[in-house]
C-alpha positions in Angstrom: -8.7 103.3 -35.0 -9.4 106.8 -34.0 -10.6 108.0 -37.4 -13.5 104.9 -36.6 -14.3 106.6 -33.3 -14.6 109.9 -34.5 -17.1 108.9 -37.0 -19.2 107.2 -34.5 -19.1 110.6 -32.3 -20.0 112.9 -35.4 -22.6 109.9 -36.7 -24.0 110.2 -32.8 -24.4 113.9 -32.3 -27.6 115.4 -31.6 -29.0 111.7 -31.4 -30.3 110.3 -27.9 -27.6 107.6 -26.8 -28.5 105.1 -23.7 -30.1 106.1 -21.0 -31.5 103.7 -17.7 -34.8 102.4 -19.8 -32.6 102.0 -22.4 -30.4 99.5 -20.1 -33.7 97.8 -18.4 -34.6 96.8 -21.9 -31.3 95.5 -22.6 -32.1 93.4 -19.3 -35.1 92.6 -19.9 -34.2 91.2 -23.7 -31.3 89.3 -21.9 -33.8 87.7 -19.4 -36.3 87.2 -22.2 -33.9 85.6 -24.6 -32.4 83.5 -22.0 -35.9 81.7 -21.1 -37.0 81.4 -24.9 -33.4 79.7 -25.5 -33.9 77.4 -22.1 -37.7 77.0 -21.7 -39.7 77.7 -24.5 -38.1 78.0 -27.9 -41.1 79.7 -29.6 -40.5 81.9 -32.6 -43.6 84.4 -31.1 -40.9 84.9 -28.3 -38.1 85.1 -30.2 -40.0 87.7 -32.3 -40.7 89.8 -29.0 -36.8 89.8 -28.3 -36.1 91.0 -31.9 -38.5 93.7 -31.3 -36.9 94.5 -28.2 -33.5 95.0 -29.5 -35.4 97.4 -32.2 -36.7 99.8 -29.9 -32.9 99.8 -27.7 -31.5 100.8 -31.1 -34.6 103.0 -32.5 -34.1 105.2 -28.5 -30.5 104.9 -28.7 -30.6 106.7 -32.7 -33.2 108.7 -31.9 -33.1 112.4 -32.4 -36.3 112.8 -30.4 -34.5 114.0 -27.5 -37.8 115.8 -25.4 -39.7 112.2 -26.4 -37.0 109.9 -25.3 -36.5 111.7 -22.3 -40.4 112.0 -21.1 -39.9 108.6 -21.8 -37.3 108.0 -19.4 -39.0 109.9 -16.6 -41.8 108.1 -16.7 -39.4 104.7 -16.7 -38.0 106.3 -13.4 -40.6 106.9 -11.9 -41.8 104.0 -12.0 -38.5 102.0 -11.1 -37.4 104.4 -8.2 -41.4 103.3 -6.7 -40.0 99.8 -7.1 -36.6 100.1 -5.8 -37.6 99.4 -2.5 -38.9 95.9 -3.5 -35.8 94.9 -4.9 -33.6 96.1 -2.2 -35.7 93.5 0.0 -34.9 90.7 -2.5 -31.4 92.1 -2.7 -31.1 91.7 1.6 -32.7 88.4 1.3 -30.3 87.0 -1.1 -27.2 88.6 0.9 -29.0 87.1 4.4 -28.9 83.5 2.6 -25.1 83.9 1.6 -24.1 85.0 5.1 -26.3 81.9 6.8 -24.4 79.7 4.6 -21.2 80.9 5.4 -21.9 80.6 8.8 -23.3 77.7 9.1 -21.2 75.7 10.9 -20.1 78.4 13.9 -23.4 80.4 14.0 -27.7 80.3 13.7 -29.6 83.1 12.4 -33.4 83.1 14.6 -35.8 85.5 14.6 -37.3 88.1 17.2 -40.4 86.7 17.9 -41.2 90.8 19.1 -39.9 92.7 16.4 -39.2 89.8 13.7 -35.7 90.6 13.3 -33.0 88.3 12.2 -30.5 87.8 15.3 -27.3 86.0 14.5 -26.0 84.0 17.8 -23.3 81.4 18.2 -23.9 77.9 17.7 -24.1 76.0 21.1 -26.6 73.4 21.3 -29.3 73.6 23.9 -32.2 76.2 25.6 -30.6 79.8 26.0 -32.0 83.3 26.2 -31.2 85.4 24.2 -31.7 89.6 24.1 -33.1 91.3 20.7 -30.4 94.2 19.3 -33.8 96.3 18.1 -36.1 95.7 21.0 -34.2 94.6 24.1 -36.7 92.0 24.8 -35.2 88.6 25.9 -36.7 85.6 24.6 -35.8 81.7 25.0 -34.9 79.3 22.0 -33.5 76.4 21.8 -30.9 75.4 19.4 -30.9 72.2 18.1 -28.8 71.3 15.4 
C-alpha cells in the first residue's frame, strides 16, 4: 500500500492539487446532482454535472500553477465579499435551532428599537421588558 501512495505523490508533483474553488465546485456538483436526481432528471443537467467534475479533475491535474492560482484569487475574492451573507443565513438557522429547543421554557421577541432578538422566560401575560443593546424598556405581552 505504500508503494500505491508513493506513485500518486511522484504522479502529483509539480501538478496543482485542490484548492477552495476546487472544493465550491465539488459543492456545487453535489447540490447540482442532487436536484437533477430529485427534481428534474434532464440529461442537459446531468451533462452540466459531468462537466463540472471535468474541470475539478482538469484544476486538480493541472500544471498551470500561476493560472490555477489567479483562478483561485479571483474565486476568493469573490466568496470572502459573500461571506458575510452566509454568516447571516448561518445565525438564522442557529436562532431557529435554539427557539426550538426552547420552546417550551422560553420566547425569543424582538426590540422594537434596535430589532434585536431578546430571549425571556415564558410567563404568560403583559411584562416589560429592557433591551441588552439599547436599554430601552418596552411592553409585550406573551401569549402562548
Amino acid at each position: 500500500m505504500r508503494n500505491f501512495f508513493t506513485k500518486v505523490a511522484q504522479f502529483m508533483y509539480g501538478r496543482y492539487g485542490m484548492d477552495k474553488l476546487n472544493i465550491g465546485l465539488f459543492i456545487l456538483w453535489l447540490v447540482v446532482n442532487i436536484l437533477n436526481t430529485v427534481f428534474f432528471r434532464n440529461w442537459i443537467v446531468q451533462l452540466v454535472t459531468y462537466l463540472i467534475v471535468a474541470l475539478i479533475i482538469f484544476r486538480c491535474l493541472s500544471k498551470n500553477i500561476e493560472q490555477r492560482k489567479r483562478e483561485n484569487d479571483i474565486f476568493m475574492f469573490w466568496y470572502y465579499k459573500a461571506k458575510p451573507l452566509c454568516i447571516k443565513i448561518k445565525d438564522w438557522f442557529k436562532l431557529q435551532g435554539r427557539k426550538f429547543a426552547d420552546r417550551k421554557t422560553h420566547r425569543y421577541i424582538k426590540c422594537p428599537y434596535c430589532k434585536a432578538t431578546i430571549r425571556v422566560p415564558f410567563s404568560k401575560g403583559k411584562h416589560t421588558v429592557k433591551c441588552p443593546r439599547c436599554s430601552e424598556d418596552f411592553k409585550t405581552n406573551i401569549r402562548f
